[in-house]
Jmol script that loads the backbone (N, CA, C; Angstrom):
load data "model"
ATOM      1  N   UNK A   1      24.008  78.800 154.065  1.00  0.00           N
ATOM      2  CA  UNK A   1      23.756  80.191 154.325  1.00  0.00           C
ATOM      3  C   UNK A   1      22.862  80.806 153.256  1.00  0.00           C
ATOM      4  N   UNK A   2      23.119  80.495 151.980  1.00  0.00           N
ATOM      5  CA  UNK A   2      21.994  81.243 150.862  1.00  0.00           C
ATOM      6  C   UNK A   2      20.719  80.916 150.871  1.00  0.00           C
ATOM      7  N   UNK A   3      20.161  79.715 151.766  1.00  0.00           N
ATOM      8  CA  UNK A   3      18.855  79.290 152.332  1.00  0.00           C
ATOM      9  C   UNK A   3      18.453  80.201 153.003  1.00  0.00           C
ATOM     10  N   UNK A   4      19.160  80.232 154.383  1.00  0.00           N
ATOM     11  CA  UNK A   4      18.964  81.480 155.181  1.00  0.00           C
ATOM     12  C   UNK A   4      18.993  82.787 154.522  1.00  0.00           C
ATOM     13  N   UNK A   5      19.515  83.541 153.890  1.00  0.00           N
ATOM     14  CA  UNK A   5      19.109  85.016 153.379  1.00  0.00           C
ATOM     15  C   UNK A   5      17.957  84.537 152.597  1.00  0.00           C
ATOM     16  N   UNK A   6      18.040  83.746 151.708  1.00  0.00           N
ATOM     17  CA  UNK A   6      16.864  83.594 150.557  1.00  0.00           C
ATOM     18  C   UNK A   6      15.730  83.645 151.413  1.00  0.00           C
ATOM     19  N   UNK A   7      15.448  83.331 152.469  1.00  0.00           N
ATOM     20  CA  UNK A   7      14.348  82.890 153.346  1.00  0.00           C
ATOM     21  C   UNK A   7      14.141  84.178 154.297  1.00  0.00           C
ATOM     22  N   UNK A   8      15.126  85.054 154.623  1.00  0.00           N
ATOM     23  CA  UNK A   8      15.324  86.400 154.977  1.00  0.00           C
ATOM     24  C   UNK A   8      14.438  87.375 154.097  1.00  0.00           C
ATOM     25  N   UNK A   9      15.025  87.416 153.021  1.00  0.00           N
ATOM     26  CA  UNK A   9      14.759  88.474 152.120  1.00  0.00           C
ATOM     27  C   UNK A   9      13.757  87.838 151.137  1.00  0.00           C
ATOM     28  N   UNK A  10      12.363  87.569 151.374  1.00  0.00           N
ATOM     29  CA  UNK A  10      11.369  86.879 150.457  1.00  0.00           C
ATOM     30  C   UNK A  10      11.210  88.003 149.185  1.00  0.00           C
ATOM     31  N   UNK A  11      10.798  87.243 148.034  1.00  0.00           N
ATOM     32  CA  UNK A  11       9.736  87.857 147.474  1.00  0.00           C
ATOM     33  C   UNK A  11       8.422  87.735 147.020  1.00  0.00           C
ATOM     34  N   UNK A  12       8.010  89.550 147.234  1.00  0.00           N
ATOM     35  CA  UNK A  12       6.511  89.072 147.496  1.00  0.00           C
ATOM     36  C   UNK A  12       5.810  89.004 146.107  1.00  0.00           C
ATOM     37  N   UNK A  13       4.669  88.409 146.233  1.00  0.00           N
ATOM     38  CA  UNK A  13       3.717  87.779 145.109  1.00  0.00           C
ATOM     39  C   UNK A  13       2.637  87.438 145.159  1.00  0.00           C
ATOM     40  N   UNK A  14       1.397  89.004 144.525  1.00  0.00           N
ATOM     41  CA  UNK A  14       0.500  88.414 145.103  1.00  0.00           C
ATOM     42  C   UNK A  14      -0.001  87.310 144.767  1.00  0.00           C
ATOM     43  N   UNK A  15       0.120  86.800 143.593  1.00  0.00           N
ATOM     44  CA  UNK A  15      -0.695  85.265 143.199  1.00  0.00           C
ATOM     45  C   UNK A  15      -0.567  83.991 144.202  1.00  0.00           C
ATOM     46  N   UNK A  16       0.176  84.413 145.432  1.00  0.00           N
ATOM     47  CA  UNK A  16       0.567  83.474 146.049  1.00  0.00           C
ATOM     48  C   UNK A  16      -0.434  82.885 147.307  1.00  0.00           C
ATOM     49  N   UNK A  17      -0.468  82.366 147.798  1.00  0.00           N
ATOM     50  CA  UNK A  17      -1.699  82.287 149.400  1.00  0.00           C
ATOM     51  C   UNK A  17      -1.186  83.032 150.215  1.00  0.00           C
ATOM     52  N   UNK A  18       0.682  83.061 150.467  1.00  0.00           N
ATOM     53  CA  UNK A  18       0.651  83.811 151.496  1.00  0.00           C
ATOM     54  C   UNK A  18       1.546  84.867 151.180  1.00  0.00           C
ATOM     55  N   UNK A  19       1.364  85.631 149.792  1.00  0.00           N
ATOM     56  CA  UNK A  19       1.913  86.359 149.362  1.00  0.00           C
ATOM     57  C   UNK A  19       3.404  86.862 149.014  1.00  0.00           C
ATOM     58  N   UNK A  20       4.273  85.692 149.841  1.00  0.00           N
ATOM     59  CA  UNK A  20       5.503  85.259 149.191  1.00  0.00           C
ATOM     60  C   UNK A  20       5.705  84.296 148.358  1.00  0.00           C
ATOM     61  N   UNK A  21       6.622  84.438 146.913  1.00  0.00           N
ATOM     62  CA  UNK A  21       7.160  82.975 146.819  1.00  0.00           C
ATOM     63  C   UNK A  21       8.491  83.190 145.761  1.00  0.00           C
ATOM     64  N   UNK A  22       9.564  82.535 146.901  1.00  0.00           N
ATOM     65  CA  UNK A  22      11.019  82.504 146.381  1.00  0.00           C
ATOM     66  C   UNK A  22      11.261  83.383 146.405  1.00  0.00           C
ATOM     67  N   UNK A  23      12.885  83.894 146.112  1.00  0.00           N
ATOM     68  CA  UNK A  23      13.546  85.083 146.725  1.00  0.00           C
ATOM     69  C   UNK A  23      14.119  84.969 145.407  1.00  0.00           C
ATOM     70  N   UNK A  24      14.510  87.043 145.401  1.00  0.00           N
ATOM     71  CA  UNK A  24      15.462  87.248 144.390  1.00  0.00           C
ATOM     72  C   UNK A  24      16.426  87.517 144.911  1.00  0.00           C
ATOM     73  N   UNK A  25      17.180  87.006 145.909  1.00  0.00           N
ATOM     74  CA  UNK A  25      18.314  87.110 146.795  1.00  0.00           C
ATOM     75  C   UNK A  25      19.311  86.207 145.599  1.00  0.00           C
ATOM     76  N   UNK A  26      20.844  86.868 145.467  1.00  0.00           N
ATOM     77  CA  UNK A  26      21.526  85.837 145.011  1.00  0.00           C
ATOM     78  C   UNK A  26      22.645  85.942 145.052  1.00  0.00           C
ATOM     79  N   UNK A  27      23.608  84.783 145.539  1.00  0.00           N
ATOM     80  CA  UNK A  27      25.024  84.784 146.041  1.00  0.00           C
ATOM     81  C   UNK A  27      25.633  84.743 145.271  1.00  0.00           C
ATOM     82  N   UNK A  28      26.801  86.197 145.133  1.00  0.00           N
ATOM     83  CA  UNK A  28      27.631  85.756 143.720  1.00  0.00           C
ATOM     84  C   UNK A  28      28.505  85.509 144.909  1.00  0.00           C
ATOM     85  N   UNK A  29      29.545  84.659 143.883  1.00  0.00           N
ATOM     86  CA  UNK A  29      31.322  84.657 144.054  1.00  0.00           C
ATOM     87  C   UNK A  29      32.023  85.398 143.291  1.00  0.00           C
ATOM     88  N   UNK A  30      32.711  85.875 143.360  1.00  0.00           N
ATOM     89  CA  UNK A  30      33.849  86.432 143.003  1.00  0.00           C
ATOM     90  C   UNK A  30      35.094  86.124 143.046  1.00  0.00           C
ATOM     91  N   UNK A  31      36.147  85.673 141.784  1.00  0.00           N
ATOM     92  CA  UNK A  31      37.554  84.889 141.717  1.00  0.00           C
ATOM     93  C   UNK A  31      38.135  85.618 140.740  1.00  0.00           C
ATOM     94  N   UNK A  32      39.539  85.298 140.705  1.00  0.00           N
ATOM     95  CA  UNK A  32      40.175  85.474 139.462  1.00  0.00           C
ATOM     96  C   UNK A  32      40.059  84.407 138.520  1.00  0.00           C
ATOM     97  N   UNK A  33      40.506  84.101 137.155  1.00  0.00           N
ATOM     98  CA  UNK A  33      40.638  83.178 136.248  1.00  0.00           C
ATOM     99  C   UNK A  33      41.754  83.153 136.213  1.00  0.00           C
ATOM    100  N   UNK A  34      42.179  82.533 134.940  1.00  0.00           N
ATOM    101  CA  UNK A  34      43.575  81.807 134.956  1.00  0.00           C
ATOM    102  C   UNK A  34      44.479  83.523 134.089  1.00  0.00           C
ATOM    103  N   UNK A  35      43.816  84.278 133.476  1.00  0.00           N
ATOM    104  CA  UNK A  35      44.188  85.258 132.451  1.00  0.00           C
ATOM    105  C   UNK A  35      43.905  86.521 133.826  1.00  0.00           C
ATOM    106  N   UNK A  36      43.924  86.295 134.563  1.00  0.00           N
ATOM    107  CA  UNK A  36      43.787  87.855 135.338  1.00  0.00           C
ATOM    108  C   UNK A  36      42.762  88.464 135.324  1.00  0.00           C
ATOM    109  N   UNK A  37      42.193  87.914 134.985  1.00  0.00           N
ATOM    110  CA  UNK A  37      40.338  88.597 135.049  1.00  0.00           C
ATOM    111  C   UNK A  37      39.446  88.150 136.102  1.00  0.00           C
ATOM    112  N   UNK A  38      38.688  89.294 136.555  1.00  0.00           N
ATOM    113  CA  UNK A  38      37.768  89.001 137.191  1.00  0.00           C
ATOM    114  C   UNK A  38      36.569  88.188 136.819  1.00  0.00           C
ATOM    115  N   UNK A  39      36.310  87.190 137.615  1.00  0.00           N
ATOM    116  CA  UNK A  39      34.730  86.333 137.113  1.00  0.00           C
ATOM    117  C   UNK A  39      34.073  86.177 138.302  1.00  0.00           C
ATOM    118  N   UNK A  40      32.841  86.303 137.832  1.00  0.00           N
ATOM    119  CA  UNK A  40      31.770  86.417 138.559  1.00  0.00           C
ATOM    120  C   UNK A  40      30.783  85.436 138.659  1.00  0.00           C
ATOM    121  N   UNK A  41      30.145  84.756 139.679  1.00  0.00           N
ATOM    122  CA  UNK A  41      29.335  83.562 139.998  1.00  0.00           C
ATOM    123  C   UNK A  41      28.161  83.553 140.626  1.00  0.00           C
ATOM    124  N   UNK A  42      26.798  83.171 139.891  1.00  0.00           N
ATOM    125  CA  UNK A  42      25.463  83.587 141.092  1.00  0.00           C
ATOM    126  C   UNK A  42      24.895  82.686 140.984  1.00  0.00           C
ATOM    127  N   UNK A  43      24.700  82.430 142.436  1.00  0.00           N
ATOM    128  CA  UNK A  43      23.884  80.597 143.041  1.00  0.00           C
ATOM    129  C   UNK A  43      22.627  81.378 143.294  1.00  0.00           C
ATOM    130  N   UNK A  44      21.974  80.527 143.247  1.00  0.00           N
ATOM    131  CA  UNK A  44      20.535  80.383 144.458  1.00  0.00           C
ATOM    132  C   UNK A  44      20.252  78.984 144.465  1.00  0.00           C
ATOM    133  N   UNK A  45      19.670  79.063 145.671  1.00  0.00           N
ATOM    134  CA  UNK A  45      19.076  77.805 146.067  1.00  0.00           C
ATOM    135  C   UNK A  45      17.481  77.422 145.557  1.00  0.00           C
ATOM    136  N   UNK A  46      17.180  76.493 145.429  1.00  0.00           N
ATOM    137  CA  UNK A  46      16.085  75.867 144.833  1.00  0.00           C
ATOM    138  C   UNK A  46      14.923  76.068 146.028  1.00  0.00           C
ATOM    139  N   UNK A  47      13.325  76.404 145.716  1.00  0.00           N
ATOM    140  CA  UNK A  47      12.405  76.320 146.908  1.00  0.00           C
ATOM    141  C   UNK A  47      12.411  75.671 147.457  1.00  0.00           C
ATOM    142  N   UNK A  48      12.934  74.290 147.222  1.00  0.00           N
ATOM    143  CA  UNK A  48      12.551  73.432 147.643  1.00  0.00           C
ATOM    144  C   UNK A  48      13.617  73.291 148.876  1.00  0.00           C
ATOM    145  N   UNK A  49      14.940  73.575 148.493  1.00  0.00           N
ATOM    146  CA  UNK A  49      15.857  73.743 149.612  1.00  0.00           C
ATOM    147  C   UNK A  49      15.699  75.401 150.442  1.00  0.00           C
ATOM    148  N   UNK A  50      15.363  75.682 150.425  1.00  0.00           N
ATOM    149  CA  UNK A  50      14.671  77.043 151.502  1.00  0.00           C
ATOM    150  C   UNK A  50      13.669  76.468 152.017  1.00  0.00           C
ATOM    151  N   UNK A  51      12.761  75.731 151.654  1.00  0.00           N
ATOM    152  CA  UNK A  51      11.520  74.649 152.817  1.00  0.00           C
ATOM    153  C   UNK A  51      12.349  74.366 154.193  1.00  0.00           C
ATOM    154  N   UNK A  52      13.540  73.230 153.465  1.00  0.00           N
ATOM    155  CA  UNK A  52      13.794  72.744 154.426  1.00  0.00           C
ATOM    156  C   UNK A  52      14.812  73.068 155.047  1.00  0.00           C
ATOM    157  N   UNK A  53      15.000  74.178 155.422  1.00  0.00           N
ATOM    158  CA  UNK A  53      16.130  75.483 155.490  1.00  0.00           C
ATOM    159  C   UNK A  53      15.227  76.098 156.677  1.00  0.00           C
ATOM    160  N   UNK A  54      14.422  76.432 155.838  1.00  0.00           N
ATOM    161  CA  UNK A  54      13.250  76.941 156.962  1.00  0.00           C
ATOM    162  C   UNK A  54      12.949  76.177 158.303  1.00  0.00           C
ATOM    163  N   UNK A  55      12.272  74.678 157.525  1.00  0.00           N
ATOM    164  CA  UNK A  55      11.927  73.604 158.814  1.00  0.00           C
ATOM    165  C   UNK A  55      12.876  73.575 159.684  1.00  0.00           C
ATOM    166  N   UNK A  56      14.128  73.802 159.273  1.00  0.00           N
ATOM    167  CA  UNK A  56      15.439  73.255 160.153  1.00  0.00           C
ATOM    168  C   UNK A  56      15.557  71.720 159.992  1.00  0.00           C
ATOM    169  N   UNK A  57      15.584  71.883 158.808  1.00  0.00           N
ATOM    170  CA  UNK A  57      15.573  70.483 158.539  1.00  0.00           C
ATOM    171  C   UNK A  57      16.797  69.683 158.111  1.00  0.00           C
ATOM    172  N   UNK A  58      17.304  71.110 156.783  1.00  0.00           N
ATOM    173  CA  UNK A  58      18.373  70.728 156.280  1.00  0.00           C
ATOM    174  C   UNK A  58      19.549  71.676 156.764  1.00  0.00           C
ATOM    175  N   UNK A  59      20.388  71.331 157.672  1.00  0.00           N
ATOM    176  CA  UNK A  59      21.690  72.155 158.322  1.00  0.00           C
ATOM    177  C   UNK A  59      22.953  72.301 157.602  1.00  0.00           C
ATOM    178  N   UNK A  60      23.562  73.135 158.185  1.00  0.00           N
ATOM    179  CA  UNK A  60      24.791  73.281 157.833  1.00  0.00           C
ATOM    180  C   UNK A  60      25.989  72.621 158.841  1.00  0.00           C
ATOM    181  N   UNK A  61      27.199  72.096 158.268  1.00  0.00           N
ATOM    182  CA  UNK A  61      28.072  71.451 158.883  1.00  0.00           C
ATOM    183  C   UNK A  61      28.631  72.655 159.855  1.00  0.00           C
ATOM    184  N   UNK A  62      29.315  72.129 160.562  1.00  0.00           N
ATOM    185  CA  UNK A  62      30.285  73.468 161.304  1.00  0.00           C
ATOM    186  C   UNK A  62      31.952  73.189 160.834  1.00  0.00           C
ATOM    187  N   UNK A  63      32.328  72.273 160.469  1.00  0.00           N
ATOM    188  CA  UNK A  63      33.499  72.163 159.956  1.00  0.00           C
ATOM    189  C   UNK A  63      33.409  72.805 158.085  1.00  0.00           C
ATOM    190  N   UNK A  64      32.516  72.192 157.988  1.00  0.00           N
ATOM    191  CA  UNK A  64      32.612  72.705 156.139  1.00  0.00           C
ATOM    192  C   UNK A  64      31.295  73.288 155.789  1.00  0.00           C
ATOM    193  N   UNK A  65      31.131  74.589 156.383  1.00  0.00           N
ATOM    194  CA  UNK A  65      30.322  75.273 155.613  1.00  0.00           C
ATOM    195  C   UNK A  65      29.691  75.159 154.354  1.00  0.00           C
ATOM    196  N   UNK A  66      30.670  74.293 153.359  1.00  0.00           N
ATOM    197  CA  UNK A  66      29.690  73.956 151.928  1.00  0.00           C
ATOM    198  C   UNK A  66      28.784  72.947 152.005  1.00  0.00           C
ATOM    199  N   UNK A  67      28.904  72.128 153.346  1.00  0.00           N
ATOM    200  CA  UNK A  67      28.166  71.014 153.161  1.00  0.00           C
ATOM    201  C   UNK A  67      26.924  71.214 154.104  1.00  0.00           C
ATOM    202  N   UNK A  68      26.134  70.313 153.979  1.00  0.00           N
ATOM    203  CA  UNK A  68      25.361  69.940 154.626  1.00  0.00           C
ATOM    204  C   UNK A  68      24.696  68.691 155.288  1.00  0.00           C
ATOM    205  N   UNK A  69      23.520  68.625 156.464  1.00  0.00           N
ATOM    206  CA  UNK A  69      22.738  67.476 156.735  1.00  0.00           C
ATOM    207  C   UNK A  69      21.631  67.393 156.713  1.00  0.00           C
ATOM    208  N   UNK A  70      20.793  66.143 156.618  1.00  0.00           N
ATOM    209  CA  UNK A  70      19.641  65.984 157.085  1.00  0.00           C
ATOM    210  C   UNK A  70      19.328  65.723 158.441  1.00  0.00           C
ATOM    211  N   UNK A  71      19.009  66.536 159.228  1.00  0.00           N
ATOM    212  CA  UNK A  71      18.786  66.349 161.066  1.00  0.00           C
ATOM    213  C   UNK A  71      17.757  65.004 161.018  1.00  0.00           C
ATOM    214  N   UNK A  72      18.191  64.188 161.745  1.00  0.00           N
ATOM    215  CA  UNK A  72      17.206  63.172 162.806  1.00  0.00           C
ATOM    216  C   UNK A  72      15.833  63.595 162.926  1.00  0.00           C
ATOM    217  N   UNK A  73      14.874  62.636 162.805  1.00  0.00           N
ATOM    218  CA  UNK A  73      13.788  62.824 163.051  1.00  0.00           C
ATOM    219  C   UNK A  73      13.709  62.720 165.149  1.00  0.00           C
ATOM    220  N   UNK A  74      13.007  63.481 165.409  1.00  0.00           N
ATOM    221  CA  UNK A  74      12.709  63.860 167.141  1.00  0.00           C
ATOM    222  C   UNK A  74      11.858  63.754 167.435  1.00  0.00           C
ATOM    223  N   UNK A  75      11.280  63.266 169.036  1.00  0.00           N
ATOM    224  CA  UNK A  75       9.858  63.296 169.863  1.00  0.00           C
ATOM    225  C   UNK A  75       9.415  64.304 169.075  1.00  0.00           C
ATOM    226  N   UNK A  76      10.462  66.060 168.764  1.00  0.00           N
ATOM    227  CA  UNK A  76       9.623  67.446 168.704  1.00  0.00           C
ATOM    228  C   UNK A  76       9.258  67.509 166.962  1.00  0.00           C
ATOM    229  N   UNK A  77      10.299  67.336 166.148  1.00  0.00           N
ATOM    230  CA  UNK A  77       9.611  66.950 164.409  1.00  0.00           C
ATOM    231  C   UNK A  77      10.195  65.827 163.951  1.00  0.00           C
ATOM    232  N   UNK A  78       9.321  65.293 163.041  1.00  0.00           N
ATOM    233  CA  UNK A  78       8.743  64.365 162.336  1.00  0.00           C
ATOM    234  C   UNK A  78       9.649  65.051 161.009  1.00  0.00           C
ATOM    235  N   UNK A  79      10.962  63.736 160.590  1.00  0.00           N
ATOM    236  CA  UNK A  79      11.775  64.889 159.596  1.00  0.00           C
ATOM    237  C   UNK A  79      11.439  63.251 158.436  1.00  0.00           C
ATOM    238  N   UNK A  80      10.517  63.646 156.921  1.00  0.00           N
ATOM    239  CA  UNK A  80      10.499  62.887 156.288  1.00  0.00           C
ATOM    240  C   UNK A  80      12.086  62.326 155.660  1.00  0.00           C
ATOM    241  N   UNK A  81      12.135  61.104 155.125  1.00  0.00           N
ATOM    242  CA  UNK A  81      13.271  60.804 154.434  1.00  0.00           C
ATOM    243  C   UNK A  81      13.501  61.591 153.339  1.00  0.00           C
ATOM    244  N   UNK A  82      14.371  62.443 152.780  1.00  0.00           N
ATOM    245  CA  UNK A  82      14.744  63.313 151.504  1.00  0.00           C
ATOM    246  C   UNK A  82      15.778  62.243 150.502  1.00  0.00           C
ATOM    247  N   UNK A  83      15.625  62.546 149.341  1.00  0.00           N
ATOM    248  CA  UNK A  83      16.279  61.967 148.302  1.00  0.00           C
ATOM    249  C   UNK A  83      16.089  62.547 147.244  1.00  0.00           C
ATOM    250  N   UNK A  84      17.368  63.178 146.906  1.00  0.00           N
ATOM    251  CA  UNK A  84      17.497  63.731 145.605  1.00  0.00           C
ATOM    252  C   UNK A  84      17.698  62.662 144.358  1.00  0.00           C
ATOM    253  N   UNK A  85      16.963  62.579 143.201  1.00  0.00           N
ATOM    254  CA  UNK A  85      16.796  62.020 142.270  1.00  0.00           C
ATOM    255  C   UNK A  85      17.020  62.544 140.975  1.00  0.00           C
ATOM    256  N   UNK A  86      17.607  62.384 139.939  1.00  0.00           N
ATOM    257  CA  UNK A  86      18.171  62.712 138.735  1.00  0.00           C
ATOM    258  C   UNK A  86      17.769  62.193 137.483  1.00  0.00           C
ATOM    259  N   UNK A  87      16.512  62.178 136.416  1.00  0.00           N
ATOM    260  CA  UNK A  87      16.928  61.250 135.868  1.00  0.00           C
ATOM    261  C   UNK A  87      17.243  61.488 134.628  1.00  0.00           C
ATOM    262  N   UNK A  88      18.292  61.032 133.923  1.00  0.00           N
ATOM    263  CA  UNK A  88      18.879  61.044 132.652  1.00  0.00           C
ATOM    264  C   UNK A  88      18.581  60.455 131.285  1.00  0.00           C
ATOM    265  N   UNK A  89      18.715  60.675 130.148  1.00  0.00           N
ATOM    266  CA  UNK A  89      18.553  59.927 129.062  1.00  0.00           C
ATOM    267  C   UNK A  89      18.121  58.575 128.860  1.00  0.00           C
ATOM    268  N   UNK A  90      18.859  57.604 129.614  1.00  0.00           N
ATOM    269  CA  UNK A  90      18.968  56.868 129.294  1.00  0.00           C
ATOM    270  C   UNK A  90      18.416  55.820 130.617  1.00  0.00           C
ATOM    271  N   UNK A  91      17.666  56.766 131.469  1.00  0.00           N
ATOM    272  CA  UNK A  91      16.333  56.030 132.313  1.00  0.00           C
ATOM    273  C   UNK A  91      16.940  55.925 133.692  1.00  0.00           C
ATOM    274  N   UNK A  92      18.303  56.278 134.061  1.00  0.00           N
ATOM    275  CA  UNK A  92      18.795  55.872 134.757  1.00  0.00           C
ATOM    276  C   UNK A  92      18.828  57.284 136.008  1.00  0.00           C
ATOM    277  N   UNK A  93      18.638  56.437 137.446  1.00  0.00           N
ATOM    278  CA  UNK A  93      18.701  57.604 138.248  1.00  0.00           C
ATOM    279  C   UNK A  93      19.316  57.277 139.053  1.00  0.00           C
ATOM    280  N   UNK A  94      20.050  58.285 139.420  1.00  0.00           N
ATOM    281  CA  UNK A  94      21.062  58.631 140.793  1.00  0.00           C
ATOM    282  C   UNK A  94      20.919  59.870 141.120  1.00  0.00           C
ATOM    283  N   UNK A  95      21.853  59.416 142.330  1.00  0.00           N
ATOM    284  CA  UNK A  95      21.678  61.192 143.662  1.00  0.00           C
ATOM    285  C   UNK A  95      22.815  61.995 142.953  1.00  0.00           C
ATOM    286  N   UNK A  96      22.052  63.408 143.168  1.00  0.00           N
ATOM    287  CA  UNK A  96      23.121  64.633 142.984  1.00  0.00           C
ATOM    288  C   UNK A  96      22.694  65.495 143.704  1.00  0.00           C
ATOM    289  N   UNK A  97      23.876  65.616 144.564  1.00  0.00           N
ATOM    290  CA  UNK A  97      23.685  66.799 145.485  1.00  0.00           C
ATOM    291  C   UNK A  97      23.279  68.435 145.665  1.00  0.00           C
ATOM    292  N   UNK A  98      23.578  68.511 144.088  1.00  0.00           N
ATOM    293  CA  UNK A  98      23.446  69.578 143.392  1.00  0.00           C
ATOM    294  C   UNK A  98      22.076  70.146 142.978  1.00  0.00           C
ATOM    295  N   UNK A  99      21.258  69.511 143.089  1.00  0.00           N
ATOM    296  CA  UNK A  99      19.702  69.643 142.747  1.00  0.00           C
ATOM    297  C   UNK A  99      19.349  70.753 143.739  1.00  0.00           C
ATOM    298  N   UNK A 100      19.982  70.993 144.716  1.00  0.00           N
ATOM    299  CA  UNK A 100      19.093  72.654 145.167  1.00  0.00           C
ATOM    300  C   UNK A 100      19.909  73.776 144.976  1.00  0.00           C
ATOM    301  N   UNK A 101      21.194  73.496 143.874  1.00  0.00           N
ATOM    302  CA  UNK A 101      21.820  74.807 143.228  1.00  0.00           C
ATOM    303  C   UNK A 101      21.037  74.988 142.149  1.00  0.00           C
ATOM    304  N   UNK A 102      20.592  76.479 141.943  1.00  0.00           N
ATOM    305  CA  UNK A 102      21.168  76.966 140.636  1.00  0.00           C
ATOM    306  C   UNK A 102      21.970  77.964 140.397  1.00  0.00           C
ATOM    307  N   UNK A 103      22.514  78.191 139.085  1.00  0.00           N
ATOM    308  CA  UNK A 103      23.125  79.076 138.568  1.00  0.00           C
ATOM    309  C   UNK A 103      22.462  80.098 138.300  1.00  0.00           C
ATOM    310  N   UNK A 104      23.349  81.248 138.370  1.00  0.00           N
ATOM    311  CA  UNK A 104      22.126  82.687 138.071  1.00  0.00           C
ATOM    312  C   UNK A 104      23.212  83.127 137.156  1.00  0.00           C
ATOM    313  N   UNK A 105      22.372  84.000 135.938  1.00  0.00           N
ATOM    314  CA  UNK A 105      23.691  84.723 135.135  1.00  0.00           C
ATOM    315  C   UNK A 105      24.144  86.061 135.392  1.00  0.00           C
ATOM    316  N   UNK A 106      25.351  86.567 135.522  1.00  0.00           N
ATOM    317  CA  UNK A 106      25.489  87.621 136.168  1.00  0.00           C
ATOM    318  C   UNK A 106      26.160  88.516 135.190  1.00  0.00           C
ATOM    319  N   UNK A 107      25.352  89.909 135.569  1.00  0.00           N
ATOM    320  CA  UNK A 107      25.930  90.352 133.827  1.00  0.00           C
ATOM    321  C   UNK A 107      25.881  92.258 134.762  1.00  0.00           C
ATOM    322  N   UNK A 108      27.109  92.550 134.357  1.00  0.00           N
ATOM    323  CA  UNK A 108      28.281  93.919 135.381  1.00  0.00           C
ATOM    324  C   UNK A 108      28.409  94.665 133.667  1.00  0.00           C
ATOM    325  N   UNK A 109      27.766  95.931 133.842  1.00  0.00           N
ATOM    326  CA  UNK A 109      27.871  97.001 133.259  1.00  0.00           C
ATOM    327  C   UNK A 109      28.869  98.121 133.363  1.00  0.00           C
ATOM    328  N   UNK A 110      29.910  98.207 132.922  1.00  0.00           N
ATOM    329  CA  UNK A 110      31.051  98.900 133.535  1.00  0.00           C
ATOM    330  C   UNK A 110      30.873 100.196 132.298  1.00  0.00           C
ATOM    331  N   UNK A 111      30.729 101.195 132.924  1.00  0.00           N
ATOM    332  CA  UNK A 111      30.857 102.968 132.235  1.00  0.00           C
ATOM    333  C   UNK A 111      31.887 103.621 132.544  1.00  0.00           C
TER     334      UNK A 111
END
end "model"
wireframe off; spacefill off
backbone 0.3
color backbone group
């Protein structure tokens, strides 16, 4: 879903070709902690996951909303293979699913 608004609510830029690029859209959460306090949480998604958000490329489950798929390539699009890649210190790479989160810092002014 934060693909979809991010991709809703662009922002514009003119340096851009088509005068959008990336959104300042951003999903907080909101929980308690373990001490009774309120905490606060802000994702966005990476451009690169709003592309394929856009294409309809990359879906959402209907059982678990947090997850997602890569749709089948079709007669109607041509869906390249995706692979998220990581690589670490020590040369080594693996998948993390996590590569089209980020964290946003969220900072509440209370008067």
């Amino acid at each position: 879903m934060a693909g979809w608004f991010q991709n809703k609510y662009l922002n514009m830029c003119k340096y851009s070709p088509d005068g959008y690029f990336g959104s300042k859209f951003v999903t907080v959460v909101v929980t308690g902690d373990a001490l009774g306090q309120i905490h606060f949480e802000g994702y966005q998604v990476s451009n690169q996951c709003m592309a394929l958000v856009k294409s309809q490329i990359l879906l959402p489950t209907h059982d678990a909303p947090e997850l997602g798929y890569i749709k089948e390539t079709s007669s109607e699009q041509y869906v390249p293979d995706v692979y998220y890649k990581v690589r670490r210190k020590k040369r080594k790479e693996f998948s993390e699913i996590l590569f089209f989160i980020i964290r946003e810092k969220i900072c509440i002014i209370m008067k």
